[in-house]
C-alpha positions in Angstrom: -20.8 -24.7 -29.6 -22.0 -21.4 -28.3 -24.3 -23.5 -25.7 -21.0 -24.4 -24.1 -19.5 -20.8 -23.5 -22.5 -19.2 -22.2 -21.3 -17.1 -19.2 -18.3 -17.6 -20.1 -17.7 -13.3 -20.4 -19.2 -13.0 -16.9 -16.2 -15.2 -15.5 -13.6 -13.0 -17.4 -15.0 -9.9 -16.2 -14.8 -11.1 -12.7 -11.7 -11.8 -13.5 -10.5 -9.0 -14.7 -12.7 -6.7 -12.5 -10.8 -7.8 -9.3 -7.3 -7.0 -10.9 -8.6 -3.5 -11.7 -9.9 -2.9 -8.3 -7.2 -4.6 -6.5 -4.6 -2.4 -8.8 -6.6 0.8 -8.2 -7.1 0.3 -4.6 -3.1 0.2 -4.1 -3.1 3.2 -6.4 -5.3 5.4 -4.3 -3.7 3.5 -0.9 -0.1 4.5 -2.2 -1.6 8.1 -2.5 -2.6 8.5 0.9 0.1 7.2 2.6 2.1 9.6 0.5 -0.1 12.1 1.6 0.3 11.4 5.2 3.6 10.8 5.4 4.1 15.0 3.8 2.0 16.1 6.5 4.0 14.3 8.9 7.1 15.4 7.5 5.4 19.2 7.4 4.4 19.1 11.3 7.8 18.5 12.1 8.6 21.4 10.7 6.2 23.3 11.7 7.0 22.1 15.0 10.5 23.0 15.0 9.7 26.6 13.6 7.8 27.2 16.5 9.9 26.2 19.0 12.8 27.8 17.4 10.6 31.3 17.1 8.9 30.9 20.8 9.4 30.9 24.2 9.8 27.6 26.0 8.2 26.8 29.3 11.8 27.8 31.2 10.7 26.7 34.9 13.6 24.0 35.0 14.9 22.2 31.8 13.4 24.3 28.6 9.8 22.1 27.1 7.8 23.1 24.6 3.8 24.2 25.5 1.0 22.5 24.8 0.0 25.5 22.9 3.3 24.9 20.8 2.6 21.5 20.1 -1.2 22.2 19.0 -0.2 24.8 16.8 2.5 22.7 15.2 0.0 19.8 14.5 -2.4 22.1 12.4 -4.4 23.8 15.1 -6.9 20.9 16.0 -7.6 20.0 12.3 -7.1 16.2 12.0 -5.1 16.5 8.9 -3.8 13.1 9.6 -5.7 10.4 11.6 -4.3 9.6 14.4 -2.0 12.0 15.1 -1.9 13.8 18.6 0.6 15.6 20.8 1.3 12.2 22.7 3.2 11.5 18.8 5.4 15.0 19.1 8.5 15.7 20.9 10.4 18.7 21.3 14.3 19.1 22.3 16.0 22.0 23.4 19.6 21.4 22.1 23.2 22.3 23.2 26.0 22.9 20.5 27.1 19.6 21.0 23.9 18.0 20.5 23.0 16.9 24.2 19.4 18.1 26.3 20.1 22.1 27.2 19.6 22.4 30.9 18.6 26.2 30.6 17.2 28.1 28.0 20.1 30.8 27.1 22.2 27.4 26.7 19.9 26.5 24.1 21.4 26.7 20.4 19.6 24.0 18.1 16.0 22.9 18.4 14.8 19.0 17.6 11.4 18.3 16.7 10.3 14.2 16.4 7.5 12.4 15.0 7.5 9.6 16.0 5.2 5.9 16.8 2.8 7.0 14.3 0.9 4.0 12.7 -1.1 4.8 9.6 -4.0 2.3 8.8 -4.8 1.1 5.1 -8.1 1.4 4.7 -8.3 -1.1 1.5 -12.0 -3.1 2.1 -11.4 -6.3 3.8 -7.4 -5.7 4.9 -6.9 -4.1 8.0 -3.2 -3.4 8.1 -1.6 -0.9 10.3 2.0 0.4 8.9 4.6 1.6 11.6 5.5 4.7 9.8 9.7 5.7 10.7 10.0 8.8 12.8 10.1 12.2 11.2 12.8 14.7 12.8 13.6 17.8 12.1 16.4 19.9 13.4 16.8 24.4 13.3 19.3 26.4 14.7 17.6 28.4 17.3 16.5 31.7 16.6 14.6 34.2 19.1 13.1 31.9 22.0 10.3 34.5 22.0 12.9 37.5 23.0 12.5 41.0 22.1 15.3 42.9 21.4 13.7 46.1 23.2 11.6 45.6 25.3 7.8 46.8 25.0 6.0 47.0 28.5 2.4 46.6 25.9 3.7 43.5 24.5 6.6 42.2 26.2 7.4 40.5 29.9 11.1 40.3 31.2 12.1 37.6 33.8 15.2 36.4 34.7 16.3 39.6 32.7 15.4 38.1 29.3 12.4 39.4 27.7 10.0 37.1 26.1 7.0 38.3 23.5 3.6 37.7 24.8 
C-alpha cells in the first residue's frame, strides 16, 4: 500500500504551495496599491497647498509653475512609479467654481490627479489598473502676497506684492 502513495505529499505541497503564494502575492499586491493610491491622494494635497500658499505664473490666465508642481510630487523622489507632472493639474478657481481669468479673481484652488495607471507587479501577470482621479480642492489663501512689503524679500507688480 505505501508503494502506491509515494509522492503523493509532493503533489499536496504543490498544491498547497501555489494557494499560499497566490494568497500572499494579492496580500502584498493589495498593500501597494494601497500605498500608492495615499501618496496619490497626499500629492494632491500637497499640490493644492502650494498653489493655495504661492504665486501663480500671472502673465494671462493664473497656472501653476513647474517648480510648483515638482514640489508637490515629492521633489523628484519617485515615491510612486510612474507619476510625473504630465499626471498633475492645477486650477485657479472663481467663487462659482469656473477657470479665474486673473489672479485677484482667484478664490478656490483645484488640484487633479488624474490618468495614472498603476502596474501589478505579481510574476507572470502584467496588469495595468486605471486608478480614478484624485482632486483636491482649498480655499485660497496668500498667492504668495506679503502683507508689507520687504524690498529684501519681496517684488510688487501690478501693485500686488508676491514673496520671492
Amino acid at each position: 500500500m505505501k508503494r502506491h502513495q509515494q509522492g503523493v505529499y509532493v503533489v499536496e505541497f504543490a498544491i498547497v504551495a501555489t494557494v499560499v503564494f497566490v494568497i500572499l502575492f494579492a496580500c502584498l499586491e493589495v498593500a501597494r496599491l494601497m500605498y500608492s493610491y495615499n501618496a496619490l491622494t497626499e500629492a494632491s494635497r500637497r499640490a493644492a497647498r502650494l498653489a493655495a500658499v504661492c504665486a501663480p505664473v500671472s502673465g494671462g490666465a493664473p497656472e501653476a509653475t513647474n517648480e510648483m508642481k515638482a514640489l508637490a510630487l515629492f521633489n523628484g523622489r519617485q515615491l510612486v512609479a510612474g507619476l510625473s507632472a504630465d499626471n498633475l493639474t492645477i486650477d485657479y478657481l472663481t467663487e462659482t467654481g469656473s477657470i479665474a481669468a486673473t489672479v485677484p479673481d482667484i478664490r478656490q484652488v483645484r488640484a487633479t490627479i488624474s490618468n495614472y495607471q498603476h502596474e501589478l507587479i505579481i510574476p507572470g501577470l502584467f496588469i495595468q489598473l486605471n486608478s480614478p482621479a484624485f482632486r483636491t480642492l482649498m480655499p485660497s489663501e496668500s498667492m504668495g502676497q506679503t502683507r508689507y512689503p520687504d524690498a529684501n524679500t519681496a517684488q510688487t507688480i501690478n501693485g500686488v506684492t508676491y514673496c520671492s
